[in-house]
C-alpha positions in Angstrom: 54.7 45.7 -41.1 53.4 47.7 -37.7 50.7 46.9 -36.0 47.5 48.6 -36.4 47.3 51.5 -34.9 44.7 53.2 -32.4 42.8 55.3 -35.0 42.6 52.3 -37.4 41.0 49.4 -35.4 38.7 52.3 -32.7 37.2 54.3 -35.2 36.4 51.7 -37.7 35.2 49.6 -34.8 32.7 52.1 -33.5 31.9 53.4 -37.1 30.9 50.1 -37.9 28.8 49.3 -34.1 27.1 52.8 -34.3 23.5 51.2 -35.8 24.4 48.0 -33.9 24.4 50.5 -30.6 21.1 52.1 -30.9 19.7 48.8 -31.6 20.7 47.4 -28.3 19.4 50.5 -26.7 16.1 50.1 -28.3 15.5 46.2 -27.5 16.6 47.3 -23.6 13.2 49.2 -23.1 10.0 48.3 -24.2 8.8 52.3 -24.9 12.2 52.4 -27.1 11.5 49.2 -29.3 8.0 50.3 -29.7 8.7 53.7 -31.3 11.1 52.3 -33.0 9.3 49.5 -34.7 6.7 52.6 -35.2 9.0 54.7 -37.2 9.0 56.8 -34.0 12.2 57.5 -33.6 12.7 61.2 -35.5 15.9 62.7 -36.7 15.2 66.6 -36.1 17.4 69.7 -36.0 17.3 73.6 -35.2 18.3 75.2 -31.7 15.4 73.5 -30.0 13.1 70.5 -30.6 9.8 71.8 -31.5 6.4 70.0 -32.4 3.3 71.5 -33.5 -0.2 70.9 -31.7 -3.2 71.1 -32.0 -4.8 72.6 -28.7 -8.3 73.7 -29.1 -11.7 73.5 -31.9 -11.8 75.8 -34.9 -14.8 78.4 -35.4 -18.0 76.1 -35.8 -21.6 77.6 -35.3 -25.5 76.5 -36.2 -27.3 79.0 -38.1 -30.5 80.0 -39.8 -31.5 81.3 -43.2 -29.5 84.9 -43.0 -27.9 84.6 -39.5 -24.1 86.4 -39.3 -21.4 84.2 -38.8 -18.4 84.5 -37.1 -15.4 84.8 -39.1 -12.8 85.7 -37.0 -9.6 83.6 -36.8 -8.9 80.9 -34.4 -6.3 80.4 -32.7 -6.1 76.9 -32.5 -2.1 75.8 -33.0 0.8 76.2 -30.5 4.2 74.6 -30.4 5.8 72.9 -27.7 9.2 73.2 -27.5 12.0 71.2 -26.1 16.5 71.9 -25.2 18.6 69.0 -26.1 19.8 66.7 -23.9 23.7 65.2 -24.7 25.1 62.0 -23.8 28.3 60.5 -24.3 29.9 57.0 -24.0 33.3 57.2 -23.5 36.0 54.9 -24.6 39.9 55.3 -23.6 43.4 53.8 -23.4 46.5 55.0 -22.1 49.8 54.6 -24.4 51.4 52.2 -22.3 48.4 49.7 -22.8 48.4 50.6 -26.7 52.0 50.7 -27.3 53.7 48.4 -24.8 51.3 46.2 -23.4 49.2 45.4 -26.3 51.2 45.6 -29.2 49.9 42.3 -31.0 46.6 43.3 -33.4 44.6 40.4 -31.5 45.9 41.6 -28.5 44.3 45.3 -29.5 41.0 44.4 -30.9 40.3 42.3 -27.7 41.2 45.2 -25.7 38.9 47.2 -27.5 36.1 45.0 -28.1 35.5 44.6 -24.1 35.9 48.6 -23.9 33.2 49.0 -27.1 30.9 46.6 -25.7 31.2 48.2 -21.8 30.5 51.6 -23.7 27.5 50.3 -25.3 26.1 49.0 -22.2 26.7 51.5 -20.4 25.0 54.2 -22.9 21.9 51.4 -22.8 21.2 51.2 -19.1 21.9 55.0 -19.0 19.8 56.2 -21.4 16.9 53.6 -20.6 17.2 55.2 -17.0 16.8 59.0 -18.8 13.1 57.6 -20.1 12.4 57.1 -16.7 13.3 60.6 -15.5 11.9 63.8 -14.5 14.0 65.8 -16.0 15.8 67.0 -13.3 18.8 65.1 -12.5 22.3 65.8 -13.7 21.4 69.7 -13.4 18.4 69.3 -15.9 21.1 67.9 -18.3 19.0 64.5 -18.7 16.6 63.8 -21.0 13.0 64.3 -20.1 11.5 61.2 -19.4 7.9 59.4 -18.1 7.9 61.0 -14.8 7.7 64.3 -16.2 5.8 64.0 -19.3 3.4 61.7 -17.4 3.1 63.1 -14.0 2.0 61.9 -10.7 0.6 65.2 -10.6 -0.3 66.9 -14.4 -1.8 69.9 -12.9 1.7 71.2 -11.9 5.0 71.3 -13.3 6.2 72.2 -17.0 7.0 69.7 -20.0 7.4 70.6 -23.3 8.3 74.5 -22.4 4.2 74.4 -21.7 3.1 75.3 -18.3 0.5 72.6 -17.2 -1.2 74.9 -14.3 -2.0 77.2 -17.1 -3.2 74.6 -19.6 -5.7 71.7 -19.0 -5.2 70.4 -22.8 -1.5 69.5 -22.0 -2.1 67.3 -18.4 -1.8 63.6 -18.3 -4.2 61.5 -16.8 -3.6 59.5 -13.5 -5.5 57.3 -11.1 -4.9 57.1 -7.2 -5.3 53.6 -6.2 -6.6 55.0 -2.3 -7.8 58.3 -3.2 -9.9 57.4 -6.3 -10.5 53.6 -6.3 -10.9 53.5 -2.0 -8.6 50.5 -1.8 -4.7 50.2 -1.9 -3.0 48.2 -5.1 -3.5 44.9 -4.9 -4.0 41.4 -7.0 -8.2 42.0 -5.9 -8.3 45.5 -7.4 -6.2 46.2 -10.1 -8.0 45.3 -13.1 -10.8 47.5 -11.7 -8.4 50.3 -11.3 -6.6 49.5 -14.9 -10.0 49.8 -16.8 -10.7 53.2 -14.6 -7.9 54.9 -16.1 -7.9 53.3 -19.7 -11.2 54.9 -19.8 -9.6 58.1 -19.3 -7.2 58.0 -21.6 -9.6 57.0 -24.4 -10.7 59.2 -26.7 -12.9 57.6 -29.5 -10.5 55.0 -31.3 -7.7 56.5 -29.4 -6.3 54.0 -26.6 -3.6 53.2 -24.8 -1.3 50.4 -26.8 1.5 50.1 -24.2 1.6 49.3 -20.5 4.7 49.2 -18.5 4.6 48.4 -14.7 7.2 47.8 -12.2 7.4 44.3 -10.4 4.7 45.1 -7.8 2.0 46.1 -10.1 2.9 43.3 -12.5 3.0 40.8 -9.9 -0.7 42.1 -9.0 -1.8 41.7 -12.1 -0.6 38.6 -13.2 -1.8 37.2 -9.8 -5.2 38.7 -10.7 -5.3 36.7 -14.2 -4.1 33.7 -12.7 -6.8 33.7 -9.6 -9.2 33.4 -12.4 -7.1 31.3 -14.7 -7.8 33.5 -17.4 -3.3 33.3 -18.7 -1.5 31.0 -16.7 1.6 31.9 -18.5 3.5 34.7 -20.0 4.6 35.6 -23.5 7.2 37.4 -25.2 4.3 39.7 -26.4 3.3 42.3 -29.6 6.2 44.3 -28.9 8.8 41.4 -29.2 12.7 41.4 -28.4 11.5 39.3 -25.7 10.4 41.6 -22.9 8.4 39.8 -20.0 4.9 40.3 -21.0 0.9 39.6 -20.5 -1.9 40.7 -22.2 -4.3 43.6 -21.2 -7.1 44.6 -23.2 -5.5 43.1 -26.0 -2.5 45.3 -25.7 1.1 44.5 -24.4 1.4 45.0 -20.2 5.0 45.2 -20.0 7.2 44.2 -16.6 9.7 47.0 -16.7 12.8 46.0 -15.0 14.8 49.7 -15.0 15.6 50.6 -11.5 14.3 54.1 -13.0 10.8 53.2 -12.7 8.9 54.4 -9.4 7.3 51.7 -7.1 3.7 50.8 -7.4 3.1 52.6 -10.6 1.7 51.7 -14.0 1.6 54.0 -17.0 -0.8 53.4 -19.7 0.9 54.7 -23.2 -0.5 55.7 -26.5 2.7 55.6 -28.6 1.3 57.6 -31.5 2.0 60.8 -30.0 5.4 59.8 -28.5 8.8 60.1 -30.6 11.9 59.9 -29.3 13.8 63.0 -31.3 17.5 63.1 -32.1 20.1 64.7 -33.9 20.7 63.2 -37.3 24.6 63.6 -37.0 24.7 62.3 -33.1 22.6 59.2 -33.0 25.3 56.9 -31.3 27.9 58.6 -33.3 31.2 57.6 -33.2 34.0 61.1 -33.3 37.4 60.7 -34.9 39.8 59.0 -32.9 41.8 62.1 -30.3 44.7 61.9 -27.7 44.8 63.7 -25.0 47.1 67.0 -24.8 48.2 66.5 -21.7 48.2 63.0 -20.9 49.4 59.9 -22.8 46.1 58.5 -23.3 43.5 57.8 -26.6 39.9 58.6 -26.4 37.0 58.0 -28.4 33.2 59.3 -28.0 30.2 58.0 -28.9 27.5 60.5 -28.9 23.6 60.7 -28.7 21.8 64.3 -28.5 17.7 64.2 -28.7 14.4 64.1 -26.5 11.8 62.1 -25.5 8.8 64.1 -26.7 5.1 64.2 -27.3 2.2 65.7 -28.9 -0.6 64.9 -26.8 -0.4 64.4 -23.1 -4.1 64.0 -22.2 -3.9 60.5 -23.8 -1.3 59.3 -21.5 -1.9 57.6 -17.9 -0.5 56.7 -15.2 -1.8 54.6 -12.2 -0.3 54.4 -8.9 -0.9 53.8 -4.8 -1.1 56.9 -3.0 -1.6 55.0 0.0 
């Protein structure tokens, strides 16, 4: 009998580690696993991702006995409106290393085992990277992450085809450690400067339930809760998969280890107007097995296509040194 071939062990082996893939992306961010155990993350379609808001009050007046009230329409609902970013792991083989040098099926499947798992890990750290991005690199290719829906600086810039010059209701809120606290980041200050921005981004029972901070703000802050031996150790915390964590406010504070995160800064989340959106039909999905035309080579994608998107930005914060 021949050995199996190419097709047979590479596309059944990535059919089967599509789920397992996204998974592993998932529990390698803390944002990720949250919308995620949130039912957060959205299979959409259409030529663009959109999502309705809600961006100003309906007509609402006081009156007396036979006072005339105002009747006319509202206009209270706008979209926002997002491209898709693409992403593709790749996995290949030439023919000499499927048809000469690995002709035994062990020898195969451990071939492409360490090639599946490398492609996996490689679309993990990438695409945890893209939540951390402004949307710029890669010729805008990338997908939108927290430095530009949550911006250093909200009154500039455009997310969510929504120009935030133009449009108070779509800004984030932020909090300069020297310019609006008059003190630089530091174990002393940043529980002052924490509350100062929570405070901002709460709006009645609306709060912030995530907080993810690089290893300089997390360092301050854990030095601050140990100076007063408030935790003297740290957890695995609410949002599980076992992400270095201590409490703030009662809410997960998050040491985010992605190289994509900027220094000094903290952002202050509320996950029920964040989804990340993605197409139904490429959500770590594996193609049919193809050879190259003109080389003697096998390849196999696995492809992603969606956005990191939200529905209200004036909830979000982020705090960071401008010193």
């Amino acid at each position: 009998m021949p050995s199996p071939n190419l097709s047979e062990i590479v596309t059944s082996t990535l059919r089967n580690r599509s789920g397992e893939t996204a998974d592993n992306v998932s529990k390698g961010n803390a944002l990720l696993f949250r919308l995620k155990e949130k039912g957060a993350w959205k299979a959409v379609s259409g030529r663009t991702i959109v999502r309705e808001l809600e961006y100003a009050e309906g007509r609402f007046q006081w009156y007396s006995g036979y006072d005339l009230l105002d009747i006319s329409p509202a206009d209270v609902l706008t979209g926002a409106e997002w491209n898709w970013a693409q992403a593709a792991g790749i996995v290949s083989a030439s023919g000499l290393e499927i048809d000469v040098q690995n002709t035994g099926k062990e020898q195969v499947i451990d071939l492409f085992e360490t090639r599946i798992k490398n492609a996996q890990k490689t679309m993990k750290n990438q695409l945890n990277y893209g939540c951390w991005s402004d949307g710029t690199a890669y010729s805008g290719k990338i997908v939108g992450g927290l430095q530009l829906m949550v911006a250093d600086n909200p009154a500039t810039g455009t997310f969510g085809g929504i120009n935030r010059s133009n449009f108070t209701f779509w800004r984030n809120q932020f909090y300069r450690a020297t310019a609006d606290g008059g003190a630089s980041l530091s174990a002393a200050t940043i529980q002052r400067f924490l509350n100062a921005l929570t405070l901002r981004c709460t709006r009645g029972t609306d709060k912030p339930d995530l907080y993810l901070s690089d290893a300089v703000n997390y360092g301050y802050y854990w030095d601050s809760l140990q100076a007063i031996q408030r935790i003297t150790k740290e957890s695995n915390g609410k949002a599980g998969a076992g992400f270095r964590s201590l409490d703030y406010a009662g809410q997960d504070f998050v040491y985010e280890d992605s190289t994509g995160i900027p220094a000094e800064h903290t952002y202050a989340l509320n996950t029920d107007y964040i989804q990340l959106c993605y197409a139904k039909k490429r959500n770590f999905t594996p193609l049919p097995e193809d050879r190259a035309f003109n080389q003697d080579a096998f390849i196999q994608l696995i492809l992603w296509a969606g956005q990191l998107v939200a529905t209200n930005c004036s909830l979000q914060g982020v705090l960071y040194d401008n010193a």
